[in-house]
Each structure stands twice: as structure tokens, then as C-alpha cells.
C-alpha positions as CSV (number, residue, x, y, z in Angstrom):
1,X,62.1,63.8,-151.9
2,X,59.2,65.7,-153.7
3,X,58.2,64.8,-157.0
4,X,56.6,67.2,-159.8
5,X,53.2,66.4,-160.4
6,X,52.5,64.6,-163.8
7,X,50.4,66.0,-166.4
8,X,47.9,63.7,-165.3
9,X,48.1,64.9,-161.8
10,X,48.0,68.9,-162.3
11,X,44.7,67.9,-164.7
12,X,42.9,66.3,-161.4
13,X,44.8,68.9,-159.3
14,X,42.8,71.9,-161.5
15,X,39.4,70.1,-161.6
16,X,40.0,69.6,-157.7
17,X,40.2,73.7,-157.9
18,X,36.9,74.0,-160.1
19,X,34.7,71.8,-158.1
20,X,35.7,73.7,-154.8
21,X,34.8,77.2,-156.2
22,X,31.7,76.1,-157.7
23,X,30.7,74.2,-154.1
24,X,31.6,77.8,-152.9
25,X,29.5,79.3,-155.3
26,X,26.5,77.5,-154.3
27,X,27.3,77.7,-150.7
28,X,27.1,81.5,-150.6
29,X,23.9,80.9,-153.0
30,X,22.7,79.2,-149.6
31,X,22.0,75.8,-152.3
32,X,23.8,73.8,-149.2
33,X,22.6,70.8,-150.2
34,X,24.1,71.0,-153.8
35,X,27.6,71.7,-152.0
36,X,28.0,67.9,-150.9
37,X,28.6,65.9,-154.0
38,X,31.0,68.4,-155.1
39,X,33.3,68.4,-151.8
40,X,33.2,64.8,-151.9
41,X,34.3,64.7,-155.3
42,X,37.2,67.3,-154.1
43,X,38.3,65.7,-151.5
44,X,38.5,62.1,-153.3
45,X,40.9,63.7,-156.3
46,X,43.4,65.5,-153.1
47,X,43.8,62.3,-151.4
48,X,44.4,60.8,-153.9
49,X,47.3,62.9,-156.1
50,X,48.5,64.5,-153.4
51,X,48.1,62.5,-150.2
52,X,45.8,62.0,-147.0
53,X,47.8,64.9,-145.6
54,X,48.3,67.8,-148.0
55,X,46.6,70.7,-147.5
56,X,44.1,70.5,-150.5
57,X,42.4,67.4,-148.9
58,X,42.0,69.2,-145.5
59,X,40.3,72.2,-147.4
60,X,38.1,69.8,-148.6
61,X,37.8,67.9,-145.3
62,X,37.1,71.2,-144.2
63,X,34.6,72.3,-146.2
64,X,32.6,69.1,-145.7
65,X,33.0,69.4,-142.0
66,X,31.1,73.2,-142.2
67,X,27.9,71.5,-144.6
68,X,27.7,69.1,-142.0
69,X,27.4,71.8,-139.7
70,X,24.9,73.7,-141.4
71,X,23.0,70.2,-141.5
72,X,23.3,69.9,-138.1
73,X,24.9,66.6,-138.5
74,X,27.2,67.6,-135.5
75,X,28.9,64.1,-134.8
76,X,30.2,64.0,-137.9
77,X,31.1,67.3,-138.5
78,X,33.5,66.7,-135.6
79,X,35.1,64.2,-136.8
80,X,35.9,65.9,-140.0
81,X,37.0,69.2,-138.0
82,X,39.2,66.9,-135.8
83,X,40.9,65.1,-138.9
84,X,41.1,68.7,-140.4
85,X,43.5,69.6,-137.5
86,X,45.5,66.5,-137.4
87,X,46.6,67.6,-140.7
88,X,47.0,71.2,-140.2
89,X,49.3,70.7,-136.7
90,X,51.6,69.0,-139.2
91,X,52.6,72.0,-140.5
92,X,56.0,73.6,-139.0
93,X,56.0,77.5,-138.1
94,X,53.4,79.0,-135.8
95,X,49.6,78.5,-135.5
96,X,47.7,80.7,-138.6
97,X,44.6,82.1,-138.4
98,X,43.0,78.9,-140.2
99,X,43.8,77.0,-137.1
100,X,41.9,79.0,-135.2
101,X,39.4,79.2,-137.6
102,X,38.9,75.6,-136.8
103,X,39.5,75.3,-133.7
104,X,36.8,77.9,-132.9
105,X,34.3,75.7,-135.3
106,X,35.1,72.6,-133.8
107,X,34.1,74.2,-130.1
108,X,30.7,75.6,-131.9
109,X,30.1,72.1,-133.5
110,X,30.7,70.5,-130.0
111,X,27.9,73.1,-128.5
112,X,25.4,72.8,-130.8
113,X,25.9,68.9,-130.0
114,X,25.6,69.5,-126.1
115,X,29.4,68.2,-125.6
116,X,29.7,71.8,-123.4
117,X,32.6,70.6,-121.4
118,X,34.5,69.5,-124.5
119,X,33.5,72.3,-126.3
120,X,35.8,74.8,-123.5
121,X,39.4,73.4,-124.7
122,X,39.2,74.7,-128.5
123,X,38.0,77.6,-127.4
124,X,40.9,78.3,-125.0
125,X,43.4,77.1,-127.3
126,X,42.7,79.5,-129.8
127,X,42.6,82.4,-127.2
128,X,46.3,81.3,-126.7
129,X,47.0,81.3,-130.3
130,X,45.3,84.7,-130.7
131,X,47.3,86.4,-127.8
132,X,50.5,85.7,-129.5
133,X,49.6,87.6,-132.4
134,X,49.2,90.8,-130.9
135,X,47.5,93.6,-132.4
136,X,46.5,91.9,-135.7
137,X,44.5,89.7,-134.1
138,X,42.3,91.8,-131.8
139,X,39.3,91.5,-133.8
140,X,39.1,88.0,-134.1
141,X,39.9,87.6,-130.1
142,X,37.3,89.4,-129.2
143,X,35.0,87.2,-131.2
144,X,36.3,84.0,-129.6
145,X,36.3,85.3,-126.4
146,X,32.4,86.5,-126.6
147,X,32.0,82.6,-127.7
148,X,33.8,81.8,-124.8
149,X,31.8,83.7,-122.6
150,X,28.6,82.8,-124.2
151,X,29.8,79.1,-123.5
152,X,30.4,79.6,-119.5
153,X,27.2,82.2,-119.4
154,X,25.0,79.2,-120.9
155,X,26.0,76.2,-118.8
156,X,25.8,78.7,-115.5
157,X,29.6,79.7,-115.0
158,X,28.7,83.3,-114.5
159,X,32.0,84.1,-112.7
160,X,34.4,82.9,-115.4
161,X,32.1,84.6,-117.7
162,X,32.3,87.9,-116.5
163,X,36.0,88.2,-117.4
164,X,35.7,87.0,-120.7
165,X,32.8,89.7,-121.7
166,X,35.2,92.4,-119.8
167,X,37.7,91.8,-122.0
168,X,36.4,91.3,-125.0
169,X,34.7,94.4,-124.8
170,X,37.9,96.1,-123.9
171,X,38.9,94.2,-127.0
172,X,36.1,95.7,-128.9
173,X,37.1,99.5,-127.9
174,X,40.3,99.2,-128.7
175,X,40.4,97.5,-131.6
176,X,37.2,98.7,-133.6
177,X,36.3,102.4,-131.7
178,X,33.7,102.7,-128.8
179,X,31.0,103.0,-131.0
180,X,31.0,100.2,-133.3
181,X,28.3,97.5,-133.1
182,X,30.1,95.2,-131.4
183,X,31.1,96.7,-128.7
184,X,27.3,97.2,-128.1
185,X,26.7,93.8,-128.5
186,X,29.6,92.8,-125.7
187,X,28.1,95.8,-123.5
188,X,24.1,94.2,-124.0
189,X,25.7,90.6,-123.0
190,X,27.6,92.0,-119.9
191,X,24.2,93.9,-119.0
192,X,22.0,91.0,-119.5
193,X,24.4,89.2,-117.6
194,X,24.2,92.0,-114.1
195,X,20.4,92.0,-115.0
196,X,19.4,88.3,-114.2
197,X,21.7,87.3,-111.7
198,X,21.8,90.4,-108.7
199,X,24.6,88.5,-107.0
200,X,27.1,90.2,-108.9
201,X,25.3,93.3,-107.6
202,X,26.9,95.4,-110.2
203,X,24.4,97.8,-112.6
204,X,23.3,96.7,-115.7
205,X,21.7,100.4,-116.4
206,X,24.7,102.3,-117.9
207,X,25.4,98.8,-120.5
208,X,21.8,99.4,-121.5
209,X,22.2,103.0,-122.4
210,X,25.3,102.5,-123.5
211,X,23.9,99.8,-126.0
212,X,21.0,101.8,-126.6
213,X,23.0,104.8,-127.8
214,X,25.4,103.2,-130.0
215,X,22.4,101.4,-131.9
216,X,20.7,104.9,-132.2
217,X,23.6,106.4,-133.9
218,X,24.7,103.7,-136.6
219,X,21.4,102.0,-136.7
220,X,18.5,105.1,-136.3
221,X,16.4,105.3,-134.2
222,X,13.8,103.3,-135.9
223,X,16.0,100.5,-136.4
224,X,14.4,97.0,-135.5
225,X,17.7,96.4,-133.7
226,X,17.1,99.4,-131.6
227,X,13.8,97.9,-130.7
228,X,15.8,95.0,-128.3
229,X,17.7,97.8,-126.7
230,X,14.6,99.7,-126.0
231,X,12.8,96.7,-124.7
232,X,15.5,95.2,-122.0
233,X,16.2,98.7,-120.8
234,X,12.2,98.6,-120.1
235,X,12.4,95.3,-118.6
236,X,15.0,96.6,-116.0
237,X,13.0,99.6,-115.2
238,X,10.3,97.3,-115.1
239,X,11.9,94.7,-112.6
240,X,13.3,98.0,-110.6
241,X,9.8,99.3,-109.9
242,X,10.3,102.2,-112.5
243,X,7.5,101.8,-114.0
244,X,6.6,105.4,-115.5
245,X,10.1,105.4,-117.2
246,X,9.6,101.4,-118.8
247,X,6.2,102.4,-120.4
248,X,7.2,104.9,-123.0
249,X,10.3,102.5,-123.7
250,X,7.9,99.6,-124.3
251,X,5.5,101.9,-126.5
252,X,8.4,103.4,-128.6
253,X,9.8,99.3,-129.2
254,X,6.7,97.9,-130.4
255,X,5.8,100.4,-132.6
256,X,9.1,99.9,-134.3
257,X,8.1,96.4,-134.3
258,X,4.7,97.5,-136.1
259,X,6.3,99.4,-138.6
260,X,8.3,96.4,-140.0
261,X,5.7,93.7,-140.6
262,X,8.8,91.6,-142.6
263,X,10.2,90.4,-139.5
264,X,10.3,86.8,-138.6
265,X,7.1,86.3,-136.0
266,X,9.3,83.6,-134.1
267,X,12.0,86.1,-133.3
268,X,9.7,89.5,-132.1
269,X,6.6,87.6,-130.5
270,X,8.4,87.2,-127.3
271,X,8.7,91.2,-126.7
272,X,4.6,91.9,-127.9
273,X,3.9,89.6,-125.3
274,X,6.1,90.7,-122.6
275,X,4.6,94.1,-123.2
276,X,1.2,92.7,-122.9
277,X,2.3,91.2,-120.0
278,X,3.3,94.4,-118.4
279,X,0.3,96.4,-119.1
280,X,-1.7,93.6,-117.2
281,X,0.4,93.8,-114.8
282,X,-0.2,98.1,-114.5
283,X,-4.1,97.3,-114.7
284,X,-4.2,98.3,-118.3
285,X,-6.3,94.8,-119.4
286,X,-7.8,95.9,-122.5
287,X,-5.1,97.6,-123.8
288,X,-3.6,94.1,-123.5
289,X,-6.3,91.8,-124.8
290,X,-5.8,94.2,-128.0
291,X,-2.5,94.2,-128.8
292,X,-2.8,90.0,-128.1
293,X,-6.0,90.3,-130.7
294,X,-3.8,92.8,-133.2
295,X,-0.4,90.2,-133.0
296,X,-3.1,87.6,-134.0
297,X,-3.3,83.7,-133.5
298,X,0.1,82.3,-133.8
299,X,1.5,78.9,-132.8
300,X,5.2,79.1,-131.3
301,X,5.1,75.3,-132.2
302,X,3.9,75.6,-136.1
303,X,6.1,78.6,-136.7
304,X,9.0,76.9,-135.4
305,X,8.4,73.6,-137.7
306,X,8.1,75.5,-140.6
307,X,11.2,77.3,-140.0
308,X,13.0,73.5,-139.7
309,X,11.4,72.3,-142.7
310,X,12.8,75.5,-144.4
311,X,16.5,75.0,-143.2
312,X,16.1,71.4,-143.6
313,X,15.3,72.1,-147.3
314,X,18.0,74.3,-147.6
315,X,20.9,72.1,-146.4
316,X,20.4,68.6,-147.0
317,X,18.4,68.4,-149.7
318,X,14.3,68.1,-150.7
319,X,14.8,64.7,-151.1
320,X,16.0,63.6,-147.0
321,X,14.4,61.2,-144.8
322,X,15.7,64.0,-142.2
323,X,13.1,66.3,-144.2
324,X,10.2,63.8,-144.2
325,X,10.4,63.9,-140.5
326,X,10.4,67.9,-140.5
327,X,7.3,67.7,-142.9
328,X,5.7,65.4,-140.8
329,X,6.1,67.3,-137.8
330,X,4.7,70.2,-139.5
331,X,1.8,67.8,-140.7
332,X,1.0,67.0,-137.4
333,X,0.7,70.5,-136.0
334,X,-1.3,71.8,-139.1
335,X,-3.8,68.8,-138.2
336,X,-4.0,69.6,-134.5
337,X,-5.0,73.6,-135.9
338,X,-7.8,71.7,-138.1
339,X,-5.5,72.7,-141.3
340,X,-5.9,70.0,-143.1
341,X,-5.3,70.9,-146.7
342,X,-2.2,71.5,-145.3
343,X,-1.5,68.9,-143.2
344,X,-2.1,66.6,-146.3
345,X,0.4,68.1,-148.3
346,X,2.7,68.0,-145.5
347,X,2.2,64.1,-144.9
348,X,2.5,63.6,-148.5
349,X,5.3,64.9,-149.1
350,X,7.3,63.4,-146.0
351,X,5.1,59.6,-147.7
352,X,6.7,60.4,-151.2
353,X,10.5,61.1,-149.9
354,X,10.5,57.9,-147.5
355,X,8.7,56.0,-150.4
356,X,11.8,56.8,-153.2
357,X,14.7,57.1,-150.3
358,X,14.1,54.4,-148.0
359,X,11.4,51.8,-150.2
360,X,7.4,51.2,-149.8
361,X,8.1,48.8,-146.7
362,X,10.6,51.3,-144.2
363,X,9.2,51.1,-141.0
364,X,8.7,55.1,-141.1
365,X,6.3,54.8,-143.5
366,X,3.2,54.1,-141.2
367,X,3.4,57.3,-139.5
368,X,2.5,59.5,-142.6
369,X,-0.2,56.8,-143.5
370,X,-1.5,57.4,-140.2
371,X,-1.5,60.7,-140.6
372,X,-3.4,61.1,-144.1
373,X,-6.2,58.6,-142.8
374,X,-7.1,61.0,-139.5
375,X,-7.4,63.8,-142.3
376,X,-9.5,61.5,-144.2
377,X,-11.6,60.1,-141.4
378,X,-12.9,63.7,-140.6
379,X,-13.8,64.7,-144.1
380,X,-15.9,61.4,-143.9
381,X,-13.5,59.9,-146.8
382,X,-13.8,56.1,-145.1
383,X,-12.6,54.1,-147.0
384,X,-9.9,56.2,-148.3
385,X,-8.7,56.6,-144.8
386,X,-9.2,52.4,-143.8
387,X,-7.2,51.6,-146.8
388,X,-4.5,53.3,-145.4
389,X,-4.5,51.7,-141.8
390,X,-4.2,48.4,-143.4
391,X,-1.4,49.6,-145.5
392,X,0.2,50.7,-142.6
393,X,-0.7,47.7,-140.1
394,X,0.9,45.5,-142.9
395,X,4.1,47.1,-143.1
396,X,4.2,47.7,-139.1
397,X,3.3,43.5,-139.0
398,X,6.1,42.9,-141.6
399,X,9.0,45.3,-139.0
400,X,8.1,44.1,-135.9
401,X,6.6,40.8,-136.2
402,X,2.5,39.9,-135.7
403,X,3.5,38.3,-132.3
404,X,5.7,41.0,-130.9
405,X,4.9,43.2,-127.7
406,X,5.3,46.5,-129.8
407,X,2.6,45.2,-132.5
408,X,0.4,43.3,-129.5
């Protein structure tokens, strides 16, 4: 028999209520990292005035189990996801759309975390739950299915695939109009799909236009998303010898490029150098060499550390040990490029955070020391640089022992 809640309770129960919506605040604030205290804090009051299985400490659990998903903490975010849905499948009356919700997260968390055949049953259990609904739920089984076919597409099932993008796009049409975005972006899947592997021996040209026109008329012409669609229609003229009809495609995508210097280097390089690739390829050298001199230097490497060190920033904190190692990566590159007013702000920033979160001594430590005194060995700082390699060979001495094989 239920019980009402004391007067006691309902104040924990509404202070439960304000730390979630100011955690969801800061989460749609993209402050991640300020998220986690809070949804602890949440989900210690539910459990504890209304039980390990009400629904208020599976929000919580929830919640925690989507910041440690953002943190790419994957293992654990499982196991919170998984807990999440012990509790939820206690509930009588048919599956609900938060079920699938996550369901469809757990199967993403077990992806990113290379668990691929483990990540197929959540997936497939919330196309069953999503089929039952009917109509309502079109939408949303369209979007698990394209996750679905992603999933088999990725690890090389191309043939269980197929029917998944076939029928989410049906999906698509039916539920949202055949012009909505979406059904271009099943259509560009499907046509990627035909593209790189001939053995279905099925077209990919009429998905390319197709994708190609429906991004023209929402988007413009000019869009950067209309760029893509330019460039793999190009690509298959290119790979189908057409050569004279992939040129002004190629021309017309990278000047849309051009005229939006805002977008992210790390996502755009790899269709400037795909055209350069193609004009060498027609005999057009020069005209290659420039647009490689106009894109300018850029390391792939660099870019993609900095971009780590931002979203490690973002959702755990500026404060991590996970974050050090990001900086310190980044340190290292910036040294190899001969940055190094750079590099040293990188390594002492990743010295500083493993000095306060982990002590003087941590057995991390020697990597950033090693790291300032290359910096200081080429500007000639000597003993700046052999202070630190004795700081270091100390603390490495102390961790592994003077006699060991590692330190021998």
C-alpha cells in the first residue's frame, strides 16, 4: 500500500525537480560538464524518497547515462542506460516512446564503443515497438531504421542494409512529403551505398539528383549542404568516365565552399582535395598545385586534436586528467610543426591539471616534463630543460622502481 509523501519528502521531491531543470539548462547551454554534480545530486534525493525504481531516479539515471555519452565514457553510460531500462520495463501497459528513446541510445552508446554486434538487438527491438504504433510513429521509425542501416552499412552487411534505407525512405515520403530533407538524406545514403559497391548493380544517379534537387529547393543553391550533393554526383561522373559533366559540378561545389570561409577545415578539406585530385588526374597540374597553395598548410592531425581538446573541454570539465592527455596530444603536434609557444602552453596546461587532479608524483606527469624540456632544449634554455628530465626521471624512478626493465 502507497503512502503520501511527508512534508519532508515532497521538499526533497521539489529540489530533486530544480536541480534537474537547471542540469537541463546547462546542458542545452552545451556547459556539459557543469551537468554532472547536479544529476548526481538528483538522482541521490529519488532513490532515496521514492525508491531505486520510481521513475524520478531513472530520469536521473537517465540523464547521467546521456553526459556520459557526450564524454564518451561509453562503458559506463551503458550501464546506466541498461539500469534505466530495468526500471522502465517494470512499468505495465505498452512500450512508450521513452523506451525507445533508450533503447535507440543504448544501441548508439554500444557503437560508438565498437560493441557492433550488441549494438543490432536495441535497435531491432525498438523497430518492433515503433511498428505497433502505427502512423504516430513514422517519423521516429524512420530515424531508427536509417541507424539501423547505418549500423549493417558500417560493419559491411550491405544486403540487410539495403532494406532498411528502402524503407525508411519510404518512411520518409510518406510521413514528412518527398521533399523534405530527410528523405534526401535516406536517398544520398541509398546512393552512396549503389555507388561503392557495383554488385548491387543498381544506379546510384537518379538518388544523386534526386538529393541534389531537394537540397536546391529548401536549402538554395548556394547552400554549403548543396555543396556535398554537387560533389558526389561529380565523383560518380567522375568514376563513370563522364568527365565533361563532373568538372562544372566540382567547380560550382568549391566555390560554395570558398564563399563560406566559417566552415570547419576538418569537415570540407576532403572535397578541395579530391578536386585537386581530379584535375591532376585531367592534366590540369597547375590549376591543382593552386587550389592546394590557396586551401593552405593544414595538418588533418592538429586540426583533429584541437577539435578533441575543445569537446573534451566542453563535457568533462577544464580540470580532467582526460583533458591533460587531449592537451598534450595537441602539445605534441604543435612541437612536431616547430610551434612552440604553443606547444608550451599546451604541455602546461595538461602539467598543471595532472599536478592538482592526480598530485606532483602521478606517473603521467613525466610526459609533459618531457615535453617542455624538448621546447627548451631548442631555444638553448639548458638548464631549464635538464631540470626538468631529472624531475621527471625521479618520479618515473619512484613508479616503476630504479631496477625495473621499463626504467633499465
Amino acid at each position: 500500500m502507497e503512502t503520501n509523501p511527508t512534508s519532508e519528502e515532497l521538499k526533497k521531491l521539489e529540489e530533486w525537480r530544480k536541480l534537474t531543470a537547471n542540469a537541463n539548462d546547462l546542458w542545452l547551454q552545451g556547459r556539459y560538464a557543469e551537468t554532472g554534480p547536479l544529476y548526481e545530486q538528483a538522482a541521490t534525493i529519488a532513490v532515496e524518497v521514492v525508491g531505486p525504481n520510481s521513475t524520478e531516479y531513472a530520469l536521473a539515471l537517465r540523464n547521467l547515462a546521456n553526459l556520459r555519452y557526450v564524454q564518451e565514457k561509453y562503458s559506463e553510460a551503458e550501464e546506466l542506460y541498461r539500469r534505466v531500462l530495468e526500471i522502465m520495463e517494470q512499468e505495465p501497459g505498452p512500450a512508450n516512446e521513452d523506451l525507445v528513446e533508450v533503447l535507440t541510445w543504448l544501441a548508439e552508446t554500444r557503437f560508438k564503443n565498437q560493441q557492433y554486434d550488441e549494438a543490432e538487438e536495441p535497435y531491432l527491438r525498438s523497430v518492433e515497438i515503433l511498428e505497433q504504433k502505427g502512423e504516430l510513429a513514422l517519423e521516429q521509425l524512420s530515424n531508427v531504421r536509417m541507424r539501423l542501416a547505418h549500423l549493417y552499412y558500417f560493419v559491411g552487411r550491405y544486403q540487410e542494409a539495403e532494406p532498411q534505407y528502402l524503407r525508411a525512405l519510404t518512411t520518409r515520403e510518406q510521413s514528412l512529403g518527398p521533399d523534405h530533407l530527410d528523405v534526401a538524406h535516406s536517398a544520398s545514403q541509398l546512393a552512396r551505398m549503389y555507388h561503392l559497391y557495383t554488385e548491387f548493380n543498381k544506379d546510384p544517379e537518379p538518388l544523386y539528383l534526386r538529393t541534389l534537387g531537394i537540397k536546391e529547393k529548401a536549402l538554395g543553391e548556394n547552400h554549403r549542404d548543396t555543396a556535398e550533393s554537387l560533389y558526389r554526383l561529380a565523383n560518380l561522373y567522375r568514376d563513370q568516365q563522364r568527365v565533361f559533366e563532373a568538372e562544372p559540378l566540382y567547380e560550382k561545389a568549391i566555390s560554395i565552399l570558398d564563399a563560406h570561409p566559417e566552415l570547419d577545415e576538418l569537415k570540407t578539406r576532403w572535397m578541395r582535395s579530391g578536386y585537386a585530385e581530379f584535375l591532376r588526374q585531367t592534366g590540369h597540374d597547375a590549376q591543382a598545385a593552386e587550389l592546394e597553395e590557396r586551401s593552405g598548410a593544414w595538418d588533418a592531425f592538429q586540426e583533429m586534436c584541437r577539435k578533441e581538446v575543445r569537446t573534451r573541454e566542453a563535457t568533462i570539465g577544464p580540470d580532467s586528467p582526460e583533458l591533460a592527455t587531449s592537451l598534450e596530444k595537441l602539445a605534441d603536434s604543435c612541437l612536431f610543426q616547430e610551434e612552440y609557444d604553443e606547444a608550451e602552453q599546451h604541455y602546461l596546461r595538461a602539467l598543471s591539471i595532472r599536478e592538482v587532479a592526480l598530485g606532483p608524483d602521478d606517473s603521467s606527469i613525466p610526459a609533459s616534463l618531457n615535453g617542455l624540456a624538448r621546447i627548451y632544449r631548442f631555444r638553448q634554455q639548458y638548464a631549464d630543460a635538464e631540470a626538468l628530465i631529472q624531475r621527471a626521471a625521479r618520479i618515473h624512478q619512484n613508479s616503476v622502481g630504479k631496477h625495473s626493465i621499463e626504467y633499465g
